[in-house]
C-alpha positions in Angstrom: 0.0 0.0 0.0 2.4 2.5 -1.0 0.2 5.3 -1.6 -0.6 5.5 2.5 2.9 6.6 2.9 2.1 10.3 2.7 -0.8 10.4 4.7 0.8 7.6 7.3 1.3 10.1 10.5 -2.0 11.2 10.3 -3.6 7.3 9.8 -1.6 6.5 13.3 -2.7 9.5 14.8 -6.6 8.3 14.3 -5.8 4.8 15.0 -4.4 6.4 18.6 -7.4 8.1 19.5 -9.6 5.4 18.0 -7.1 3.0 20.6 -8.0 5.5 23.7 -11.9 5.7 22.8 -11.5 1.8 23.2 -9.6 1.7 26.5 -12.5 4.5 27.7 -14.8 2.0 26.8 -13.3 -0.8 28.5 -12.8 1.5 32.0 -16.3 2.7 31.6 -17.6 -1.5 31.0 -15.5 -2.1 34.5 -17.0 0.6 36.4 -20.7 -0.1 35.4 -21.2 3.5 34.0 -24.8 4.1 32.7 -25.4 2.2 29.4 -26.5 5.4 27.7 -22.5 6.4 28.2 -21.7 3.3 27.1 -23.7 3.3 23.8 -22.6 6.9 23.5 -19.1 5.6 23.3 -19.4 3.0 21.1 -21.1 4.9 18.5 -18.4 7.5 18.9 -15.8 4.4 18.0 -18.0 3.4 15.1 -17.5 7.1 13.9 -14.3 7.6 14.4 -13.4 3.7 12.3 -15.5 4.7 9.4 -13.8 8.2 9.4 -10.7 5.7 9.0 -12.1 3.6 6.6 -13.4 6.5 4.6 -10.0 8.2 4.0 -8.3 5.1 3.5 -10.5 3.7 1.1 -10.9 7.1 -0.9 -6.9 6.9 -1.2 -7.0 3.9 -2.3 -9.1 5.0 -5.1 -8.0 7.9 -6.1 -4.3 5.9 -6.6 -5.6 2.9 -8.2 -8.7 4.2 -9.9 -8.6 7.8 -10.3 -7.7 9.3 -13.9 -8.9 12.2 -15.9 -11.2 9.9 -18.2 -12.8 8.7 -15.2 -12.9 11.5 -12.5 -16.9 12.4 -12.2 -17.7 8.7 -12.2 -15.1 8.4 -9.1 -16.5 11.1 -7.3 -20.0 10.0 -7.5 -18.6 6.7 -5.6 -16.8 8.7 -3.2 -19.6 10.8 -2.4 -22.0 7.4 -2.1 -19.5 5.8 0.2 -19.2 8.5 2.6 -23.1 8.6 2.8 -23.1 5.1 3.3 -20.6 4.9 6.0 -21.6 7.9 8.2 
C-alpha cells in the first residue's frame, strides 16, 4: 500500500485516539457506568473507524482508480460511500 505513505502520520494519529476511545470504553464496561455512556461511546468508536475507513479507502481509489477519463464517475462513488458509512 504504498500510496498510504504520505498520509501515514495522520492514519496513526486516528488509530491512537480510536485506541483511547477503546480503552475509555473498557474502563467505563469495569466501572458499570450508565449504558446510555456506554452506547454513547461505542457509537463515537463506530464514527471515528468509518472516518478511518473513509479516508483510506478514498486513497485507495483515487491511486488505483482515479484518472482524468474517469474522475466524475469516481467522485460520484466517493460521495456514495461516505453517505453510506456515516
Amino acid at each position: 500500500m504504498s500510496h498510504i505513505h504520505g498520509d501515514k502520520n495522520k492514519l496513526i494519529s486516528r488509530i491512537r485516539r480510536i485506541k483511547g476511545q477503546v480503552n475509555a470504553l473498557e474502563d467505563a464496561l469495569g466501572q458499570d457506568i450508565e449504558c446510555l455512556k456506554v452506547l454513547q461511546q461505542i457509537a463515537a468508536i463506530q464514527g471515528a473507524v468509518n472516518g478511518l475507513m473513509n479516508e483510506v479507502l478514498e486513497n485507495h481509489l483515487r491511486e488505483h482508480i482515479g484518472n482524468e477519463q474517469n474522475q466524475r464517475e469516481l467522485e460520484e462513488v466517493l460521495t456514495i460511500i461516505k453517505r453510506y458509512m456515516k
